[in-house]
C-alpha positions, 0 to 999 in steps of 0.5 A: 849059448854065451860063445854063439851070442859073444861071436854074434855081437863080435860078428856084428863089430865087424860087420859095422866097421867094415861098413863105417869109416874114411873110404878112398873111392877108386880102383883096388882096395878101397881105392889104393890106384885112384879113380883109375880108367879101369875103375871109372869105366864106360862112365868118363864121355869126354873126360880123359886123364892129364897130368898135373905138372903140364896140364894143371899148373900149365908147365908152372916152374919155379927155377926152371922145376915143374911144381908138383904135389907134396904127397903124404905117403908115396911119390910120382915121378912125373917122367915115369909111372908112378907109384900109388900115393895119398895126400891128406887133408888136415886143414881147418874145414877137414878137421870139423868133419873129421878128427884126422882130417881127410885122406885121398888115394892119388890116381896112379894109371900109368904114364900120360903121353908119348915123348914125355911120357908124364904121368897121369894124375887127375881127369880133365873135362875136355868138353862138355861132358859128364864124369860119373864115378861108381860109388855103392856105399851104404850110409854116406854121410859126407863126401870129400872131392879133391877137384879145381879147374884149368881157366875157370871163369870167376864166380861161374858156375862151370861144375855141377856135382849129383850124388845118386842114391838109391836101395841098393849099391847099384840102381839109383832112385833119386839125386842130390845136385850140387852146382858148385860156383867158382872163386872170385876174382882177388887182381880186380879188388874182390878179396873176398873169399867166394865160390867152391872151385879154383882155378890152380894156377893163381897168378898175382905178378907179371914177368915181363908182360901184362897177361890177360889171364890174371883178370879173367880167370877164377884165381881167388881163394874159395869160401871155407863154408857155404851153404848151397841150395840143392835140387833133383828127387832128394832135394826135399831130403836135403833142401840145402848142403853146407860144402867146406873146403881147404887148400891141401897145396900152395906152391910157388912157381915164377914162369908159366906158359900157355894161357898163363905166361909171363906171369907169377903166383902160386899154382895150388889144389884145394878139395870140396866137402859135401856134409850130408849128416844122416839125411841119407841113412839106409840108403846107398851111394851108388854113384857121383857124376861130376859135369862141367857145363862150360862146354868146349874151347876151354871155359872151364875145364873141371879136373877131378884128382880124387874122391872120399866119402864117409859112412855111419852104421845104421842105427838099427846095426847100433841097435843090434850091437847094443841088444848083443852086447846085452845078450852076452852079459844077460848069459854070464849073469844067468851062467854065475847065478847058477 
């Protein structure tokens, strides 16, 4: 009796750290190819895969070399496929909400066009469109998004994220929405920090020119927390959200081109924590959807690279861990005793 109690309690650890824990959403094994086309599914509309180096930081170069991510583990080699790669977080925000901060599983899915063949690396909204990203994590109690935009308009709001939950992992009964709001503008004066989502290519300085660009686009540091009102069928689980976020790379470029020529400045990624604490215990995460209301002729142009979420055991599992444990050392005492 003590061996089939002492496995039970030791089924039940499994069963909750399996179920608890940093969760990389994506493709393969809690994600280690990204949120892959395959993953994603029929649920990217208009979304469609770019790369970072022309599409993000708008061919940015420093000394003539395209700027490019540091990532923690793996690498992509923008001209072929790339290798499966993490990027971790262990900014100041990241580290209240977790003591190693946050890990992403870069999007690794081949290679991006056809002369250069650049590698694929994050989704860009070409219109306006919904992204929804398949989830069915049970007891979600925060989620990280690593996402900026390409021409965001300053203090906007082009991106709104809905977190669907629901009883199982796969049918949703009620939302959360979340309209994120853009970084300021800091040329015009306004260096206070604002909004949730930056624009990546940060230019300060003009080469030789007086680009447009650097007054109208959203290029000022994002809030490090704000609290933001919520909506949709679980806004009264929730009335508010508290959203952190960090700056997980900064750097230096000296000639871009596109909207975004003749300047200089830093091109940079900067990620989104959503902290839901246990408002939504017992019931899954089936699925985010990430929508930029920006529509065509690119306002906006959100870019998702990566998301994270993670999960609590229940406390009934907590209670079960408890009482087994309890079990087991009640049959030793009785198994001495006697």
């Amino acid at each position: 009796m003590q061996r089939v109690t002492v496995l039970t309690v030791f089924a039940l650890i499994g069963t909750s750290i399996a179920s608890a824990g940093q969760i990389q959403i994506g493709g393969g094994t809690n994600g280690a190819n990204g949120l892959t086309s395959a993953y994603i599914g029929a649920g990217a509309g208009s979304w469609v895969e770019q790369n970072y180096a022309v599409r993000l930081f708008q061919s940015a170069t420093s000394s003539s070399t395209p700027v490019a991510p540091t990532y923690s583990t793996g690498s992509y080699a923008e001209n072929t496929s790339p290798s499966a790669a993490t990027i971790n977080d262990t900014g100041t925000e990241a580290l209240t909400d977790s003591a190693t901060g946050v890990t992403f599983n870069m999007l690794s899915d081949g290679t991006y066009g056809t002369s250069t063949q650049y590698s694929r690396n994050f989704w860009e909204a070409t219109n306006t469109s919904t992204l929804t990203i398949p989830v069915g994590v049970l007891d979600v109690s925060d989620v990280w998004t690593l996402m900026n935009n390409l021409w965001g308009t300053p203090n906007a709001n082009n991106t709104t994220v809905t977190f669907n939950f629901g009883g199982s992992a796969t049918v949703a009964s009620e939302s959360l929405i979340v309209a994120l709001i853009n970084s300021g503008d800091t040329t015009g004066g306004g260096a206070t920090p604002s909004g949730q989502v930056a624009t990546s290519v940060q230019c300060t300085t003009t080469v030789g020119g007086s680009p447009a660009a650097c007054n109208t686009f959203a290029i000022g540091p994002t809030a490090a927390s704000s609290s933001i009102t919520t909506s949709g069928t679980a806004a009264g689980s929730l009335s508010a959200v508290t959203v952190l976020t960090d700056t997980l790379m900064a750097g230096s470029y000296n000639a871009a081109v596109g909207n975004f020529s003749s300047s200089a400045g830093q091109v940079v990624m900067t990620d989104q924590g959503f902290q839901f604490g246990a408002a939504f215990n017992g019931l899954y995460l089936v699925s985010i959807q990430v929508a930029d209301s920006s529509g065509a002729g690119h306002t906006s142009e959100t870019a998702l690279s990566a998301i994270t979420v993670d999960s609590t055991p229940e406390p009934s599992t907590m209670w079960l861990l408890v009482t087994g444990f309890g079990a087991a050392g009640f049959a030793r005492f009785r198994r001495k005793k006697n």
